[in-house]
N, C-alpha and C positions, 0 to 999 in steps of 0.2 A: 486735475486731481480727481480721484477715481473715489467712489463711493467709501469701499475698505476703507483708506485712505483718512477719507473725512470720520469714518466712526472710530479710528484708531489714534485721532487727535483731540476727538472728542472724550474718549475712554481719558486717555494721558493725565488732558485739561482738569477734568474732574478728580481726577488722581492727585493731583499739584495742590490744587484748591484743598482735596480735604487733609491734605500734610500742612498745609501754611497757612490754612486759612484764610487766602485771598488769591485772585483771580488778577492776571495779569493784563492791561489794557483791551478789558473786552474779548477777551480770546475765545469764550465761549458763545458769546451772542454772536460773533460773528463767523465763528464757523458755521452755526447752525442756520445762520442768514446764505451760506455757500451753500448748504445742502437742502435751503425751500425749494421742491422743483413746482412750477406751474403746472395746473390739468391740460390736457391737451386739449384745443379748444376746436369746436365739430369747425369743418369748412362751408364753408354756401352750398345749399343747396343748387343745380342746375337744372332748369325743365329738361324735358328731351328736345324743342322747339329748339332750343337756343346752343345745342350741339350736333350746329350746321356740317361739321368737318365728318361726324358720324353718320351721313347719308343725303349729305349733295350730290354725290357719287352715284345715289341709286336716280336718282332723279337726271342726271345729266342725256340731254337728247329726248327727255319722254313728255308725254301730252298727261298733263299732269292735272287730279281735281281736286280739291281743297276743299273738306269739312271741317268747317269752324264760324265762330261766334268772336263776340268781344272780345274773350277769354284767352283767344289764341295770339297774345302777345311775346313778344323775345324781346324784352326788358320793356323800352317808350315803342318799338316798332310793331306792326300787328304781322304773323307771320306772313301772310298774302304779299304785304308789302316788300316785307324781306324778300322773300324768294324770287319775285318780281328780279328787285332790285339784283339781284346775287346771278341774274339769268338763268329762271329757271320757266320751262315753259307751261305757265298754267291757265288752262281753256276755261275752266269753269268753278263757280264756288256753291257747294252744300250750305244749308243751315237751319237747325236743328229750331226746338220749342225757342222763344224769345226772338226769334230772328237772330239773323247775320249781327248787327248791329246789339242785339241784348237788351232792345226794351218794350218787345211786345207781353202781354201780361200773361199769367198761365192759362194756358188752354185757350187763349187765343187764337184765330188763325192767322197763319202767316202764309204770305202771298210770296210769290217770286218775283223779282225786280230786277236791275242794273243796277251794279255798285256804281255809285257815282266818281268814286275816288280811280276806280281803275278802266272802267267801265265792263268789267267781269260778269258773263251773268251768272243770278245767284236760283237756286231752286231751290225751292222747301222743301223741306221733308218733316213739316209738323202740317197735320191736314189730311188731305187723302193719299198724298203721295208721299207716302213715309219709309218707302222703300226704296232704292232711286231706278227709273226704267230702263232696259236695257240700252234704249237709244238716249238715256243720259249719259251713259257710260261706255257703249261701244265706243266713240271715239277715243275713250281714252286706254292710255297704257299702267296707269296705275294708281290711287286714291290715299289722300293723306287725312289723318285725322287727328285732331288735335281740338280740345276741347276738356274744359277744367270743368273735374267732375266734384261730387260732394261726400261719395262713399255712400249715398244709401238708394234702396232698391227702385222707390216712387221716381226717382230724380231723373229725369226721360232719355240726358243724354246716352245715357248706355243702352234706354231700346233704340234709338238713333244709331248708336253703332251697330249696334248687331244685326239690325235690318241693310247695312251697310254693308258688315261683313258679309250676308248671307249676296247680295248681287254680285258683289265682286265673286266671291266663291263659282256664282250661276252664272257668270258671263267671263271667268279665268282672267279677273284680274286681279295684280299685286295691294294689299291694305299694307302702307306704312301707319302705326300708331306712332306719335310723339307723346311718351309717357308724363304726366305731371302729377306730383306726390298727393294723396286722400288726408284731407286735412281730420277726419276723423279713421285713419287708418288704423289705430290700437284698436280701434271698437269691434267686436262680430258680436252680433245681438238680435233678438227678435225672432217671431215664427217663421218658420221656410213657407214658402210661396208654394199653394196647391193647387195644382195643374187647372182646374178649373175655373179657377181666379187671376187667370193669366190676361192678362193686356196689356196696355204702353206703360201704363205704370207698373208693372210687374212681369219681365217676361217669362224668366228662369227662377228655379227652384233654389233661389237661397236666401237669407236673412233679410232683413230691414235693413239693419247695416251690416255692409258682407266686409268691411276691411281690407279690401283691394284696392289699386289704382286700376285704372282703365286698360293700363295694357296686360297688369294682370288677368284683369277678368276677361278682357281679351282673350289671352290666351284659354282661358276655361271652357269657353264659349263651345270654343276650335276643339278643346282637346273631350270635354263632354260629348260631341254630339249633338249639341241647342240648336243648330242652324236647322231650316225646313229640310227634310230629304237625309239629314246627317253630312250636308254637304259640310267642305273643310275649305276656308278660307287663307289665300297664302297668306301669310302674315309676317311683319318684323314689325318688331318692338324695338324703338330708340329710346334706354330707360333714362331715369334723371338719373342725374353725379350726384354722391353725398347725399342721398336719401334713404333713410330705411322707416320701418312699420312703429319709431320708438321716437321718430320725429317731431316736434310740432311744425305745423307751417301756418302763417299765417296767409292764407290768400289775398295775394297786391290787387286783384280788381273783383269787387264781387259778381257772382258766377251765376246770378239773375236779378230781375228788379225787387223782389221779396225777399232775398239771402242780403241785406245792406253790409252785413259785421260780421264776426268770427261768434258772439251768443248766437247770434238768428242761426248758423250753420251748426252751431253742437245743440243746439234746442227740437231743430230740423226733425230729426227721426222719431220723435217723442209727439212733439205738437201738429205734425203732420197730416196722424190720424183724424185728429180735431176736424180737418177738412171734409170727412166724411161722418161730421155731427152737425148742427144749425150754429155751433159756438163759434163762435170770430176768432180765428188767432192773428188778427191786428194787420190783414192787408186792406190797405188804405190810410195807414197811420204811418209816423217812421218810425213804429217799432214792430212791425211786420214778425212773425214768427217770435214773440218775445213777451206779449201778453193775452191773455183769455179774456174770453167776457160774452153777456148775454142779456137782454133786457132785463132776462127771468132771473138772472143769478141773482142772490144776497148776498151783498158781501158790499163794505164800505169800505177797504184796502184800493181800490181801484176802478177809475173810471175811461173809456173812451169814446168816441165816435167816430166810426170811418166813413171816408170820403173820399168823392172820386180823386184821382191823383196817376199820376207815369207809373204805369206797371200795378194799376188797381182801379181798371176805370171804371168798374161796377161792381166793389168789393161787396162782399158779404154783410148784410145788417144796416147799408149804407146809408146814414142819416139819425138812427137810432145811437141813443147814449148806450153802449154795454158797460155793466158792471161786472167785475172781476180781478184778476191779478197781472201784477207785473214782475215777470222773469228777468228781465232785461238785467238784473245787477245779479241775478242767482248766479253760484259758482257753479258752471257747467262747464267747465272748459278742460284741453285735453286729457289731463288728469285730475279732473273734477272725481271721478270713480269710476268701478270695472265695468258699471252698466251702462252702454248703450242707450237703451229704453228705460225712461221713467212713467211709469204708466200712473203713479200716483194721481198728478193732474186731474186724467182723465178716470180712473176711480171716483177722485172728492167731488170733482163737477156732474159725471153723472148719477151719483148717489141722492146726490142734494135738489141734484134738477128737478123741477115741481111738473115739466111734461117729458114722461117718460115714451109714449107712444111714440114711433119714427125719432127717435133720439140718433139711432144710427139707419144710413141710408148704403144703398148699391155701391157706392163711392167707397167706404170704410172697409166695407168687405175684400176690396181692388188693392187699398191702402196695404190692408192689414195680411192679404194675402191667403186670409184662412177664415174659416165658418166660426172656430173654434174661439178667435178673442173677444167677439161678439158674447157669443154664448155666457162665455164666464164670468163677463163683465153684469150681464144680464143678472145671471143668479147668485152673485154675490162670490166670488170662490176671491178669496185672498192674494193680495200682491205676487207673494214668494210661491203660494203654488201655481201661480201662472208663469210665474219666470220658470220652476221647477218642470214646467210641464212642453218647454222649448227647449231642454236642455239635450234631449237625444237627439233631435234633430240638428242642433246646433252642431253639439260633437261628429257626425256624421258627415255635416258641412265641412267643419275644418278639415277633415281629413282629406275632401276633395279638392278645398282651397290652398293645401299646403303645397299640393301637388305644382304650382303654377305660380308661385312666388317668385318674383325677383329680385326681390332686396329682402333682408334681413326682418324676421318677426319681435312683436312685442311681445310673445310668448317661449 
Protein backbone atom coordinates (compact mmCIF):
# COMPACT_ATOMS: atom_id res chain seq x y z
CA UNK A 1 0.00 0.00 0.00
CA UNK A 2 1.30 3.19 -1.38
CA UNK A 3 1.24 6.46 0.53
CA UNK A 4 -1.89 8.16 -1.68
CA UNK A 5 -3.36 5.05 -0.65
CA UNK A 6 -2.95 5.30 3.06
CA UNK A 7 -4.13 9.21 3.08
CA UNK A 8 -7.05 8.32 0.97
CA UNK A 9 -8.27 5.78 3.62
CA UNK A 10 -7.55 7.98 6.11
CA UNK A 11 -9.55 11.10 4.54
CA UNK A 12 -12.71 8.03 3.93
CA UNK A 13 -12.14 6.86 7.81
CA UNK A 14 -12.76 10.38 9.10
CA UNK A 15 -15.45 10.96 6.74
CA UNK A 16 -17.53 7.66 8.01
CA UNK A 17 -16.75 8.69 11.74
CA UNK A 18 -18.11 12.21 11.43
CA UNK A 19 -21.52 10.78 9.48
CA UNK A 20 -22.09 8.04 12.27
CA UNK A 21 -20.44 8.98 14.83
CA UNK A 22 -18.21 5.97 15.45
CA UNK A 23 -15.18 4.50 14.11
CA UNK A 24 -15.10 0.98 13.07
CA UNK A 25 -12.65 -1.43 14.93
CA UNK A 26 -9.82 0.83 15.18
CA UNK A 27 -9.54 1.53 11.60
CA UNK A 28 -7.99 4.81 12.19
CA UNK A 29 -5.19 3.97 14.77
CA UNK A 30 -4.28 1.44 12.71
CA UNK A 31 -3.86 2.79 9.54
CA UNK A 32 -1.96 5.53 10.96
CA UNK A 33 0.27 2.81 12.92
CA UNK A 34 0.69 1.48 8.71
CA UNK A 35 1.87 4.95 7.76
CA UNK A 36 4.74 5.63 11.22
CA UNK A 37 7.81 5.38 9.00
CA UNK A 38 11.12 5.00 11.18
CA UNK A 39 14.24 7.67 10.60
CA UNK A 40 16.76 6.30 8.88
CA UNK A 41 19.20 5.32 11.09
CA UNK A 42 23.23 6.70 10.22
CA UNK A 43 25.46 3.28 9.60
CA UNK A 44 28.81 2.65 11.57
CA UNK A 45 31.24 4.53 10.99
CA UNK A 46 34.49 2.62 9.33
CA UNK A 47 38.30 3.94 9.93
CA UNK A 48 40.11 3.87 6.81
CA UNK A 49 42.56 1.08 8.63
CA UNK A 50 39.93 -1.32 8.64
CA UNK A 51 39.00 -1.05 4.76
CA UNK A 52 41.83 -3.44 3.92
CA UNK A 53 39.98 -4.32 0.42
CA UNK A 54 40.66 -0.43 -0.41
CA UNK A 55 44.40 -0.69 -0.62
CA UNK A 56 46.06 -4.10 0.13
CA UNK A 57 46.44 -3.78 -3.52
CA UNK A 58 48.73 -0.83 -3.40
CA UNK A 59 50.84 -2.55 -0.77
CA UNK A 60 51.13 -5.95 -2.49
CA UNK A 61 55.07 -6.81 -3.34
CA UNK A 62 56.23 -3.51 -1.61
CA UNK A 63 58.72 -2.84 1.42
CA UNK A 64 56.41 -1.17 3.30
CA UNK A 65 56.82 1.41 6.77
CA UNK A 66 54.34 1.86 9.18
CA UNK A 67 53.75 5.24 11.16
CA UNK A 68 51.61 4.42 14.09
CA UNK A 69 50.98 4.44 17.77
CA UNK A 70 48.32 2.62 20.10
CA UNK A 71 45.72 4.28 18.15
CA UNK A 72 46.41 2.44 14.95
CA UNK A 73 43.99 -0.41 15.77
CA UNK A 74 41.23 -2.38 13.11
CA UNK A 75 38.80 -3.19 15.71
CA UNK A 76 40.80 -5.72 18.96
CA UNK A 77 43.81 -5.99 16.20
CA UNK A 78 46.62 -3.23 15.96
CA UNK A 79 47.28 -2.46 12.22
CA UNK A 80 51.01 -3.73 12.17
CA UNK A 81 49.65 -6.92 13.19
CA UNK A 82 47.08 -7.09 10.65
CA UNK A 83 48.96 -6.39 7.69
CA UNK A 84 51.66 -8.69 9.15
CA UNK A 85 49.06 -11.20 9.26
CA UNK A 86 47.27 -10.48 5.76
CA UNK A 87 51.06 -10.83 4.04
CA UNK A 88 52.08 -7.69 3.77
CA UNK A 89 55.81 -6.89 3.77
CA UNK A 90 56.60 -4.29 6.43
CA UNK A 91 60.40 -3.49 7.20
CA UNK A 92 60.04 -1.04 9.57
CA UNK A 93 57.82 0.99 12.14
CA UNK A 94 57.64 4.98 12.84
CA UNK A 95 56.47 6.53 16.09
CA UNK A 96 55.38 9.80 16.84
CA UNK A 97 55.24 11.87 20.55
CA UNK A 98 54.10 9.00 23.23
CA UNK A 99 55.75 6.31 21.52
CA UNK A 100 54.88 3.33 19.48
CA UNK A 101 53.13 1.89 22.58
CA UNK A 102 51.14 5.39 23.83
CA UNK A 103 52.66 5.85 27.22
CA UNK A 104 55.42 7.98 27.21
CA UNK A 105 54.47 11.58 28.74
CA UNK A 106 54.36 14.75 26.61
CA UNK A 107 57.44 16.05 25.75
CA UNK A 108 59.08 13.23 26.68
CA UNK A 109 61.77 11.65 24.65
CA UNK A 110 61.35 8.75 23.14
CA UNK A 111 63.98 6.42 22.23
CA UNK A 112 63.97 3.80 19.25
CA UNK A 113 63.65 0.18 20.14
CA UNK A 114 62.47 -3.37 18.89
CA UNK A 115 58.85 -4.30 19.04
CA UNK A 116 58.98 -7.07 21.03
CA UNK A 117 55.71 -8.58 19.56
CA UNK A 118 57.15 -8.57 15.92
CA UNK A 119 60.45 -7.76 16.40
CA UNK A 120 60.08 -4.73 13.91
CA UNK A 121 62.36 -1.88 14.43
CA UNK A 122 60.71 1.10 15.66
CA UNK A 123 62.32 4.72 15.12
CA UNK A 124 61.25 7.93 16.80
CA UNK A 125 60.53 10.63 15.39
CA UNK A 126 59.67 12.63 18.59
CA UNK A 127 63.34 14.14 19.69
CA UNK A 128 65.82 15.09 17.27
CA UNK A 129 64.90 12.91 14.58
CA UNK A 130 61.46 14.16 13.80
CA UNK A 131 61.87 13.99 10.21
CA UNK A 132 62.71 10.42 9.25
CA UNK A 133 66.38 10.15 7.17
CA UNK A 134 66.73 9.30 3.93
CA UNK A 135 68.49 5.93 4.82
CA UNK A 136 65.41 5.30 7.01
CA UNK A 137 63.36 5.29 4.06
CA UNK A 138 65.43 4.56 0.96
CA UNK A 139 64.89 1.08 1.59
CA UNK A 140 61.63 1.45 1.26
CA UNK A 141 58.77 1.64 -1.49
CA UNK A 142 56.12 3.42 0.18
CA UNK A 143 54.92 4.71 3.99
CA UNK A 144 51.75 4.20 5.81
CA UNK A 145 50.24 6.47 8.26
CA UNK A 146 47.68 5.98 10.51
CA UNK A 147 47.32 7.61 13.58
CA UNK A 148 44.10 9.13 15.66
CA UNK A 149 44.21 12.50 15.73
CA UNK A 150 42.26 15.15 18.02
CA UNK A 151 41.46 18.00 15.45
CA UNK A 152 43.60 20.61 17.12
CA UNK A 153 46.74 22.45 15.94
CA UNK A 154 49.22 21.84 19.39
CA UNK A 155 48.42 18.17 19.05
CA UNK A 156 52.07 16.89 17.35
CA UNK A 157 50.70 14.02 15.43
CA UNK A 158 50.11 16.30 12.46
CA UNK A 159 53.78 17.92 12.62
CA UNK A 160 54.75 14.03 12.75
CA UNK A 161 53.01 13.78 9.58
CA UNK A 162 53.93 16.45 7.73
CA UNK A 163 57.62 16.12 8.42
CA UNK A 164 56.73 12.57 7.00
CA UNK A 165 55.19 13.93 4.16
CA UNK A 166 57.81 16.35 3.35
CA UNK A 167 60.83 12.96 3.22
CA UNK A 168 58.70 11.03 1.27
CA UNK A 169 58.18 14.02 -1.17
CA UNK A 170 62.46 14.37 -0.95
CA UNK A 171 63.25 10.87 -1.44
CA UNK A 172 59.84 10.00 -4.12
CA UNK A 173 58.15 7.95 -2.05
CA UNK A 174 54.33 6.96 -1.98
CA UNK A 175 52.38 8.26 1.68
CA UNK A 176 49.23 6.20 2.03
CA UNK A 177 47.18 8.10 4.81
CA UNK A 178 44.41 5.65 6.57
CA UNK A 179 41.82 8.49 7.25
CA UNK A 180 40.11 8.33 10.93
CA UNK A 181 37.16 10.71 11.80
CA UNK A 182 38.20 14.30 14.23
CA UNK A 183 36.17 13.81 17.07
CA UNK A 184 35.94 17.56 17.27
CA UNK A 185 35.37 17.98 13.54
CA UNK A 186 32.36 20.68 13.66
CA UNK A 187 34.72 22.90 15.41
CA UNK A 188 37.01 25.77 13.28
CA UNK A 189 38.13 28.14 15.94
CA UNK A 190 40.76 30.10 17.38
CA UNK A 191 43.80 32.57 16.01
CA UNK A 192 45.67 31.38 12.86
CA UNK A 193 49.32 30.50 13.54
CA UNK A 194 51.88 33.40 12.78
CA UNK A 195 54.80 32.37 10.83
CA UNK A 196 56.86 33.28 13.42
CA UNK A 197 55.48 31.03 16.10
CA UNK A 198 55.89 28.32 14.11
CA UNK A 199 57.14 24.89 15.74
CA UNK A 200 56.08 21.10 16.52
CA UNK A 201 53.43 22.47 18.13
CA UNK A 202 52.29 24.59 15.45
CA UNK A 203 53.51 24.24 11.93
CA UNK A 204 50.97 25.74 9.43
CA UNK A 205 48.89 28.76 9.35
CA UNK A 206 45.49 27.72 10.65
CA UNK A 207 43.28 27.61 13.79
CA UNK A 208 43.59 25.99 17.15
CA UNK A 209 40.93 23.89 15.97
CA UNK A 210 41.19 23.52 12.21
CA UNK A 211 38.13 20.96 11.77
CA UNK A 212 39.75 18.44 9.60
CA UNK A 213 40.73 14.82 9.90
CA UNK A 214 44.25 14.08 9.08
CA UNK A 215 43.85 13.11 5.47
CA UNK A 216 42.26 16.14 5.00
CA UNK A 217 44.66 18.26 6.28
CA UNK A 218 46.85 16.11 4.47
CA UNK A 219 45.66 16.97 1.57
CA UNK A 220 46.19 20.89 2.49
CA UNK A 221 49.46 20.52 3.40
CA UNK A 222 50.12 18.98 -0.36
CA UNK A 223 47.77 21.33 -2.09
CA UNK A 224 49.08 24.86 -0.01
CA UNK A 225 52.68 24.47 -0.46
CA UNK A 226 53.66 23.88 3.54
CA UNK A 227 56.19 21.28 2.81
CA UNK A 228 60.23 22.82 2.79
CA UNK A 229 61.05 23.73 -0.87
CA UNK A 230 56.97 23.56 -1.90
CA UNK A 231 57.97 20.08 -2.43
CA UNK A 232 54.45 17.87 -3.26
CA UNK A 233 54.13 14.56 -1.60
CA UNK A 234 52.43 11.70 -3.55
CA UNK A 235 49.69 10.93 -1.49
CA UNK A 236 46.30 8.67 -1.16
CA UNK A 237 43.94 9.07 1.06
CA UNK A 238 41.82 5.78 2.20
CA UNK A 239 38.87 7.88 3.74
CA UNK A 240 36.43 6.47 6.56
CA UNK A 241 32.87 4.80 5.44
CA UNK A 242 29.83 6.62 6.91
CA UNK A 243 31.60 9.62 8.28
CA UNK A 244 30.93 13.19 7.70
CA UNK A 245 32.07 16.78 9.71
CA UNK A 246 28.04 16.46 11.58
CA UNK A 247 29.35 13.36 13.26
CA UNK A 248 30.00 12.57 16.81
CA UNK A 249 32.62 9.90 17.42
CA UNK A 250 33.46 8.67 20.28
CA UNK A 251 37.17 7.53 20.36
CA UNK A 252 37.41 3.47 21.42
CA UNK A 253 41.12 3.98 22.66
CA UNK A 254 42.32 7.30 24.15
CA UNK A 255 44.90 9.00 21.72
CA UNK A 256 47.35 9.77 24.67
CA UNK A 257 48.05 9.25 28.42
CA UNK A 258 46.56 12.97 29.22
CA UNK A 259 43.39 12.76 26.71
CA UNK A 260 41.73 9.65 29.27
CA UNK A 261 37.83 10.57 27.98
CA UNK A 262 35.76 12.27 25.42
CA UNK A 263 35.57 15.80 28.29
CA UNK A 264 39.49 15.82 28.37
CA UNK A 265 39.35 15.77 24.32
CA UNK A 266 36.59 18.71 23.89
CA UNK A 267 38.26 20.71 26.87
CA UNK A 268 41.55 20.04 25.04
CA UNK A 269 41.79 23.20 22.80
CA UNK A 270 40.68 25.69 25.45
CA UNK A 271 42.62 24.35 28.57
CA UNK A 272 45.64 23.57 26.53
CA UNK A 273 46.85 27.12 26.55
CA UNK A 274 46.96 26.88 30.42
CA UNK A 275 50.20 24.77 29.66
CA UNK A 276 51.81 27.85 28.71
CA UNK A 277 50.78 29.55 32.32
CA UNK A 278 52.29 28.06 35.95
CA UNK A 279 48.28 26.77 36.33
CA UNK A 280 47.93 22.99 36.48
CA UNK A 281 45.38 21.53 34.25
CA UNK A 282 45.44 18.27 36.33
CA UNK A 283 48.37 16.05 34.72
CA UNK A 284 49.12 13.84 37.40
CA UNK A 285 45.56 13.30 38.57
CA UNK A 286 42.87 11.25 36.59
CA UNK A 287 41.17 14.12 35.59
CA UNK A 288 44.06 15.49 33.44
CA UNK A 289 42.70 18.34 31.06
CA UNK A 290 39.51 18.59 33.19
CA UNK A 291 40.32 20.81 36.18
CA UNK A 292 42.35 24.21 36.97
CA UNK A 293 44.07 25.05 39.96
CA UNK A 294 47.07 26.92 41.68
CA UNK A 295 48.30 27.21 45.12
CA UNK A 296 47.65 31.15 44.62
CA UNK A 297 43.98 30.72 43.37
CA UNK A 298 40.99 31.42 45.78
CA UNK A 299 38.45 29.53 45.36
CA UNK A 300 36.86 26.73 47.73
CA UNK A 301 34.91 24.89 44.76
CA UNK A 302 37.93 22.66 44.19
CA UNK A 303 40.80 21.12 45.28
CA UNK A 304 43.93 18.88 43.92
CA UNK A 305 47.24 17.60 44.14
CA UNK A 306 49.33 16.11 41.50
CA UNK A 307 51.55 13.34 41.52
CA UNK A 308 53.83 11.44 39.82
CA UNK A 309 51.85 8.74 37.78
CA UNK A 310 52.01 6.69 33.84
CA UNK A 311 51.97 9.57 31.42
CA UNK A 312 52.88 12.51 34.25
CA UNK A 313 55.92 11.57 35.94
CA UNK A 314 56.94 15.14 36.81
CA UNK A 315 53.71 16.84 36.38
CA UNK A 316 53.30 20.50 37.02
CA UNK A 317 52.95 21.69 40.86
CA UNK A 318 53.86 18.22 41.82
CA UNK A 319 53.09 17.73 45.41
CA UNK A 320 51.38 20.97 46.14
CA UNK A 321 47.49 21.15 46.94
CA UNK A 322 45.95 23.47 43.94
CA UNK A 323 43.01 25.16 44.36
CA UNK A 324 40.51 25.61 41.66
CA UNK A 325 37.89 24.26 39.42
CA UNK A 326 36.45 21.18 38.23
CA UNK A 327 35.28 20.91 34.43
CA UNK A 328 35.06 17.36 34.38
CA UNK A 329 30.89 17.25 34.47
CA UNK A 330 30.74 20.78 32.38
CA UNK A 331 28.59 20.32 29.19
CA UNK A 332 31.33 20.54 26.63
CA UNK A 333 30.65 18.06 24.52
CA UNK A 334 30.01 17.87 20.57
CA UNK A 335 27.21 20.13 20.49
CA UNK A 336 27.80 21.71 23.72
CA UNK A 337 27.99 25.24 21.24
CA UNK A 338 29.52 26.88 18.19
CA UNK A 339 32.75 27.85 20.00
CA UNK A 340 35.51 25.86 19.87
CA UNK A 341 37.62 28.11 22.34
CA UNK A 342 36.31 29.13 25.81
CA UNK A 343 38.76 31.41 26.73
CA UNK A 344 36.54 32.40 29.88
CA UNK A 345 38.68 30.15 32.13
CA UNK A 346 41.53 31.60 31.28
CA UNK A 347 40.22 35.40 31.45
CA UNK A 348 38.62 34.66 35.43
CA UNK A 349 41.94 32.87 36.47
CA UNK A 350 44.26 35.43 35.11
CA UNK A 351 42.28 38.49 36.31
CA UNK A 352 42.07 37.26 39.76
CA UNK A 353 45.64 35.86 39.86
CA UNK A 354 47.51 37.69 42.75
CA UNK A 355 51.08 37.11 40.49
CA UNK A 356 50.73 38.65 37.39
CA UNK A 357 54.40 38.97 36.35
CA UNK A 358 55.47 35.83 33.88
CA UNK A 359 51.96 34.65 34.19
CA UNK A 360 52.40 33.67 30.57
CA UNK A 361 55.67 32.15 29.25
CA UNK A 362 57.52 31.35 25.53
CA UNK A 363 55.27 28.16 25.76
CA UNK A 364 51.78 30.15 25.32
CA UNK A 365 52.91 32.05 22.71
CA UNK A 366 53.84 28.37 20.64
CA UNK A 367 50.30 27.39 22.05
CA UNK A 368 48.43 30.21 21.04
CA UNK A 369 50.20 30.73 17.91
CA UNK A 370 50.04 34.61 17.87
CA UNK A 371 51.64 37.89 20.04
CA UNK A 372 48.09 39.03 19.86
CA UNK A 373 46.11 36.78 22.74
CA UNK A 374 48.69 37.49 25.05
CA UNK A 375 48.45 41.14 24.57
CA UNK A 376 44.71 41.33 25.09
CA UNK A 377 44.51 39.13 27.77
CA UNK A 378 47.10 41.44 29.40
CA UNK A 379 45.07 44.75 28.88
CA UNK A 380 41.77 43.71 29.70
CA UNK A 381 39.94 43.82 26.03
CA UNK A 382 36.62 41.58 26.34
CA UNK A 383 35.73 37.94 25.45
CA UNK A 384 33.61 38.74 22.32
CA UNK A 385 36.09 41.29 21.06
CA UNK A 386 38.72 38.76 20.99
CA UNK A 387 36.67 36.02 19.41
CA UNK A 388 35.54 39.25 16.97
CA UNK A 389 39.08 39.83 16.39
CA UNK A 390 39.81 36.06 14.86
CA UNK A 391 36.95 36.18 12.75
CA UNK A 392 38.81 37.24 9.41
CA UNK A 393 41.23 35.18 9.80
CA UNK A 394 39.11 32.41 10.40
CA UNK A 395 36.77 33.11 7.47
CA UNK A 396 39.95 33.24 5.15
CA UNK A 397 40.86 29.79 6.62
CA UNK A 398 37.64 28.12 5.66
CA UNK A 399 37.77 29.17 2.45
CA UNK A 400 41.23 27.33 2.13
CA UNK A 401 39.93 24.40 4.24
CA UNK A 402 36.89 23.77 2.12
CA UNK A 403 38.94 23.48 -0.74
CA UNK A 404 40.38 19.70 0.69
CA UNK A 405 37.37 18.26 2.26
CA UNK A 406 36.27 14.70 1.90
CA UNK A 407 33.29 14.22 3.62
CA UNK A 408 30.44 16.26 4.03
CA UNK A 409 30.59 19.78 6.32
CA UNK A 410 28.86 20.91 9.50
CA UNK A 411 28.31 24.08 7.72
Amino acid sequence: MNLGQITTILVVSLLCYSCSGQAKDNTIEKELEISTFEPKKKLPIVVGAARTKEYLKLLKGKKVGVVANHTSMINETHLVDSLIGLGVNIVRVFSPEHGFRGKSDAGERVVSAIDKATGLPIISLYGKNKKPYPDQINDLDLLIFDIQDVGVRFYTYISTMSYVMEACAENNKELIVLDRPNPIGNIVDGPILEEKHQSFVGLHAVPIAHGMTVGEYAQMVNGQGWLAEQVNCKLTVIKAENYDHTSPYKLPIKPSPNLPNMQSIYLYPSLCLFEGTPISIGRGTTTPFQVLGHPLIVSDQYAFTPKSMNGAKSPKLEGEECKGYNLSQLDAGFNAGKRGIDLSWLIKIYTNFPKKEGFFTQMFLLLSGTDQLQKQLETGIPEDEIYASWQEGLTEFKAIRKQYLLYKDFE
